[in-house]
N, C-alpha and C positions, 0 to 999 in steps of 0.2 A: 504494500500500500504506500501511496504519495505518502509525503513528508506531513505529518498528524497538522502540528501548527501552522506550516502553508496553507494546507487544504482548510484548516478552521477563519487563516486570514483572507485566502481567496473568494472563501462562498461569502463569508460574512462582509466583505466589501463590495460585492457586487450584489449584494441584498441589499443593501443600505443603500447605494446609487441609486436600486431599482423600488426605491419607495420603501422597504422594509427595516425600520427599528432596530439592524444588530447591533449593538454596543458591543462597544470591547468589553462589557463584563458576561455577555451574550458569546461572544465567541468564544472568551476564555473558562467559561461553564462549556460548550462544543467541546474545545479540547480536551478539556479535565476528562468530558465523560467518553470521548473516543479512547483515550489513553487507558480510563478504568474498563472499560466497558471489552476495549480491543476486537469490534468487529469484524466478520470474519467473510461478510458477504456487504455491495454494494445494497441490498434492501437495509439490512441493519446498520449503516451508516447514513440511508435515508433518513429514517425514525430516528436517528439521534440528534442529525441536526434538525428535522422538524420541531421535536419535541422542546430543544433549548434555543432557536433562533427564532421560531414563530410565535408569536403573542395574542396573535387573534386570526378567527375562520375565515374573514375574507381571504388572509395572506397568505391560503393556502396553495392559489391556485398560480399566484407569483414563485410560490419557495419551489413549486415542483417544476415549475420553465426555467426557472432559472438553475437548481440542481443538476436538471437533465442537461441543460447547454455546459454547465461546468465541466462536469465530469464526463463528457462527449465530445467537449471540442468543438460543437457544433456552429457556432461564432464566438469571430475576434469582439469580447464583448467594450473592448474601448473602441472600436469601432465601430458596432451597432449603436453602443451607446450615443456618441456623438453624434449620430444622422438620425437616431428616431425622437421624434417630438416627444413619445410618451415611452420611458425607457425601457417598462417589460411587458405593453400594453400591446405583447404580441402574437398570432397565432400561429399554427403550423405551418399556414402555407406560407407567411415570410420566411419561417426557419428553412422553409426546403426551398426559395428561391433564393435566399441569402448564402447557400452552401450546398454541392453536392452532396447527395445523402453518401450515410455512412458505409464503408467498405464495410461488407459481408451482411448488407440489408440488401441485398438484387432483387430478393423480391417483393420489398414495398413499393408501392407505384406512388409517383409524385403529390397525387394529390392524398395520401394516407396519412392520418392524423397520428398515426403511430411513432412517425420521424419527430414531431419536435414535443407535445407532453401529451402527457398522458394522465388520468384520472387515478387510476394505482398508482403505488409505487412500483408494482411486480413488473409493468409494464414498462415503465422509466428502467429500473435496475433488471431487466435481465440478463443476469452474467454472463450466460453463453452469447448475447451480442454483444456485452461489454468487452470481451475477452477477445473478440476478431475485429475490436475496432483498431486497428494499429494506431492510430495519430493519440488516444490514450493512455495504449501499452508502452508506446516510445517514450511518452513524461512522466508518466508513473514511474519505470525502468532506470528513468535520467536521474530521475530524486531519488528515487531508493537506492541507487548506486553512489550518490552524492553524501545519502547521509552518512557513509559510514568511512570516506573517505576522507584523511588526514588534509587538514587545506594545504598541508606543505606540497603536497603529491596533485595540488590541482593546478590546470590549466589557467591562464587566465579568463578566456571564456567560461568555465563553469566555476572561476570563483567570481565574475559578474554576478550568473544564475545564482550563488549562494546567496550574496551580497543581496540580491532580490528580494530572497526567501527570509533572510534575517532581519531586511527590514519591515516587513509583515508579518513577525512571529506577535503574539499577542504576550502584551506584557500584564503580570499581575502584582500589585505592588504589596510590601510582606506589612503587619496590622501593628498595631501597639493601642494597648487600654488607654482612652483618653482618660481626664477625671472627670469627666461628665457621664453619668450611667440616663439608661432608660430600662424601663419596665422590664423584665421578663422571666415566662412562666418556670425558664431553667438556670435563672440566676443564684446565686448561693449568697447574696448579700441580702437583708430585710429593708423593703424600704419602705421606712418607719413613717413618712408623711402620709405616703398614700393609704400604708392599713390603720391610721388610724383616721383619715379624712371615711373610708369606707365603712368605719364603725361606726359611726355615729349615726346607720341605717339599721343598727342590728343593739342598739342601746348605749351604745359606748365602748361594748366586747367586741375585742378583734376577732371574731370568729374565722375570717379566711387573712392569711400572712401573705401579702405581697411581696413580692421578690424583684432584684433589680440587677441590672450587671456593667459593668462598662460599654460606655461606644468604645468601637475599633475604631481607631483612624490611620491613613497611611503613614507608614514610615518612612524618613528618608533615607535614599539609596544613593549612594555615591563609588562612581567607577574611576578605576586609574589603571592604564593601560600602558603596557612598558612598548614602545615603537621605537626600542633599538635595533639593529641590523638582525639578531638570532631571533626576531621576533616578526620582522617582516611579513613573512606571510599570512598569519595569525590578526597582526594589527588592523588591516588595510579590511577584513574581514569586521574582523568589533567595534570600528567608527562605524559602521551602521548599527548594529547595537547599542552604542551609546546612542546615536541620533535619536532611536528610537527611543531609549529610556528615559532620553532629557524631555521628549516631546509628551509620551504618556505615562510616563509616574514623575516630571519636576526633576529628573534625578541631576546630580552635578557630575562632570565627566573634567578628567583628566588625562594628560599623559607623560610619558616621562622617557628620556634616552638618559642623558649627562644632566636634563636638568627638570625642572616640573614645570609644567604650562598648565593654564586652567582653561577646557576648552566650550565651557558650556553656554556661554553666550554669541560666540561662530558656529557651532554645531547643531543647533536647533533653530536656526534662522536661514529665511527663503529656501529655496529647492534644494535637493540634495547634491547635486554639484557643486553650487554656489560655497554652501558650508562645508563640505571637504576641500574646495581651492582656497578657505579663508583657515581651514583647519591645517591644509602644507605651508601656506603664507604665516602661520604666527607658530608654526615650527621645525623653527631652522636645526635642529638635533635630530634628525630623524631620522632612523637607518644609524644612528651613531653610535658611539659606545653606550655601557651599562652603567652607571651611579644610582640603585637602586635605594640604596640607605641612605642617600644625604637628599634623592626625592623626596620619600617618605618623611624623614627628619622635615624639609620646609612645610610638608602636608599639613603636618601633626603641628609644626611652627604655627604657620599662618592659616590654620584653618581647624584646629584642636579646640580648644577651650573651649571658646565662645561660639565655634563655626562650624560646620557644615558634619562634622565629625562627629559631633557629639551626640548620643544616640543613634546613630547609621547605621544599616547593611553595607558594609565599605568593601567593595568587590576589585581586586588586584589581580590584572591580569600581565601573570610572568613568567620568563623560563627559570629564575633565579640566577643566572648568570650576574658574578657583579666582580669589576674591576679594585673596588676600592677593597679599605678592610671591612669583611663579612658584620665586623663591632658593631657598624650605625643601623646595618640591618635592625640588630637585636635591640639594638638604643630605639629603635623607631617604631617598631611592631611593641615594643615594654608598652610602649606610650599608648600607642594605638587603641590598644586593648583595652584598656583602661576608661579611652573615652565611647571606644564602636560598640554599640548593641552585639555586633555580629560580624563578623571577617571569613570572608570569603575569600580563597587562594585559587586562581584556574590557571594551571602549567600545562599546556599541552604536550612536554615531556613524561608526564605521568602515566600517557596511554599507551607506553610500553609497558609489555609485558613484562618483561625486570628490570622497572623502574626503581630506581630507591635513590631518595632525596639526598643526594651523598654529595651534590656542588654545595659550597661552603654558603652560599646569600642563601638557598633553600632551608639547608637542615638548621642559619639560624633564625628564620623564619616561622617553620612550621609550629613549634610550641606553643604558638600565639595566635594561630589561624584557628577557624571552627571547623571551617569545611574546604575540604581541599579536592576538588576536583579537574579534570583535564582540559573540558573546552577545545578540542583539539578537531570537531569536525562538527556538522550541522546537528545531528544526536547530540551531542555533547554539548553542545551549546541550549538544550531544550535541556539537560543539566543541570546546567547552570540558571537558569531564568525558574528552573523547578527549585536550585537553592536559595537563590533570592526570594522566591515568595515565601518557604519554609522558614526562613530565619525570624522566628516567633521568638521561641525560647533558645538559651543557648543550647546547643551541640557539645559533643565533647568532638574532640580532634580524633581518637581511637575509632569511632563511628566510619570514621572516612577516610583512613589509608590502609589497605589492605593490599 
């Protein structure tokens, strides 16, 4: 199967174009429950995105023309989209004169209502013509093959196609107890105003105990990204990652070669070339050496106490390679720790199989990390966006290197 979080960020943006409500907390419920759920036929990944993208019966009959065009191929939808006045206000016989029907339908005839939707789903997902449609076997094939391969080992063409997929992965941002509580029936706090505003209908005896529990609100997330030379391939991949984290969870993005830049106000501004030519433009280290620990150390300087630090999911993406003495590592991660909720470590060196953190800026690092993961291919990078949202309570470090 396609890549879970593309496929969750494909339908649900061409839903949302075509009139339909998916919200990014709408697609990242899709994912969650393709992930749990792990489908095993194109019917049972119908019902799961009906089930968590649709909110009401009119839009049933949009999620099923648009479903079936998805996962068929059947139009370039940034191209129909931009010639049709009413975006999914279409029926079959556009679909079949907007595109040859599909390879191994020979015999539906032009005018069959079968080629663009259908009123079941059985009739949309039938596998055995899913399965001789080549123009979906060949992208399904391209992603699945993509995600399990190391970006060092990628072309530049299919590390575009990543770049693509990464910048559409759905982000979910990780929660923190505000001090504001509200009601609820599985609270474990008593909330003493309301049971006794409610007793005063039962004589003054609190006969039912109301319960209350904290709001969640998001926490901040903040990424620093090492784009020295042993990192290259890797880096050029997680600026769209950060692009994407700074635009939907606020998050602040860094990076660092010999020295720390903060990139978060170039990086989520205009189109996304514009802020990666203004993200090469304001840094000149790039491809350069490692000073890993004296980055860190300004981080923790100009951005600890009082800033951005404090309370954060602070996600470091490194190989641990460092020039200087391994000391300021340890001096910097001491500090870190102290101020971050939660430390997140991604070494795409790690997704060797006899990995062991034995470069000197790594092993003095890791004592102070929670979760150490590799990052190292499009999987892996759904990983990581699964440790950021996780990072509730702490972790222990033993949890996550094996």
């Amino acid at each position: 199967m396609a890549d879970l979080a593309a496929i969750a960020a494909s339908l649900g943006e061409v839903l949302h174009r075509s009139g339909i409500p998916a919200t990014p907390e709408r697609q990242a419920r899709f994912a969650a429950s393709v992930v749990d759920i792990a489908p095993g036929t194109l019917d049972e990944l119908y019902w799961i995105g009906r089930i968590t993208l649709v909110s009401d019966r009119e839009q049933i009959e949009i999620y099923d023309k648009v479903f079936n065009q998805v996962f068929r191929g059947i139009i370039n939808f940034d191209e129909y989209l931009r010639k049709s006045q009413k975006p999914v206000s279409m029926n079959s016989k556009h679909a079949d004169e907007s595109q040859p029907a599909a390879t191994g339908s020979g015999d539906r005839k032009e005018g069959d209502d079968s080629a663009g939707s259908s009123a079941t789903p059985g009739e949309l997902l039938d596998e055995s013509e899913a399965g001789e449609d080549p123009s979906i076997l060949a992208a399904v094939s391209e992603i699945e093959l993509l995600r399990e391969r190391s970006f060092a080992e990628c072309s530049q063409d299919e590390l575009n196609l990543i770049a693509a997929l990464v910048a559409k992965l759905p982000l979910v941002p990780p929660r923190r107890a505000s001090r504001r509580s509200a009601r609820s029936n599985h609270g474990n706090e008593l909330d003493m105003r309301t049971t006794l505003r409610k007793s005063r209908a039962t004589g003054g005896d609190p006969i039912l105990l109301e319960m209350k529990k904290p709001k969640l609100r998001p926490r901040r997330v903040v990424l620093i990204a090492d784009v020295s030379g042993s990192m290259e391939p890797y880096a050029r991949v997680y600026m769209h990652l950060m692009r994407g984290a700074v635009l939907a969870l606020h998050a602040e993005a860094f990076v660092f070669a010999t020295r720390l830049t903060r990139l978060t106000r170039f990086i989520g501004q205009g189109k996304p070339d514009q802020a990666y030519k203004k993200v090469a433009e304001n840094t000149p280290d790039w491809s350069g050496g490692t000073r890993i620990g004296k980055a860190l150390l300004a981080f923790v300087r100009d951005h600890g106490q009082r800033g951005v630090a404090r309370g954060a999911v602070v996600v470091i993406v490194s190989d641990g390679w460092e020039i200087d003495d391994p000391l300021y590592i340890e001096q910097a991660m001491s500090r870190l720790s102290r101020l971050a909720h939660h430390i997140i470590w991604v070494n795409p060196r790690k997704a060797s199989s006899n990995y062991e953190p034995l470069v000197r800026g790594m092993s003095a690092a890791l004592p102070y990390v929670d979760t150490f993961v590799s990052g190292h291919s499009l999987r892996a990078i759904q990983e990581v966006l699964d440790a950021i949202h996780r990072a509730t309570d702490s972790t222990s470090i033993h949890r996550h290197v094996a």
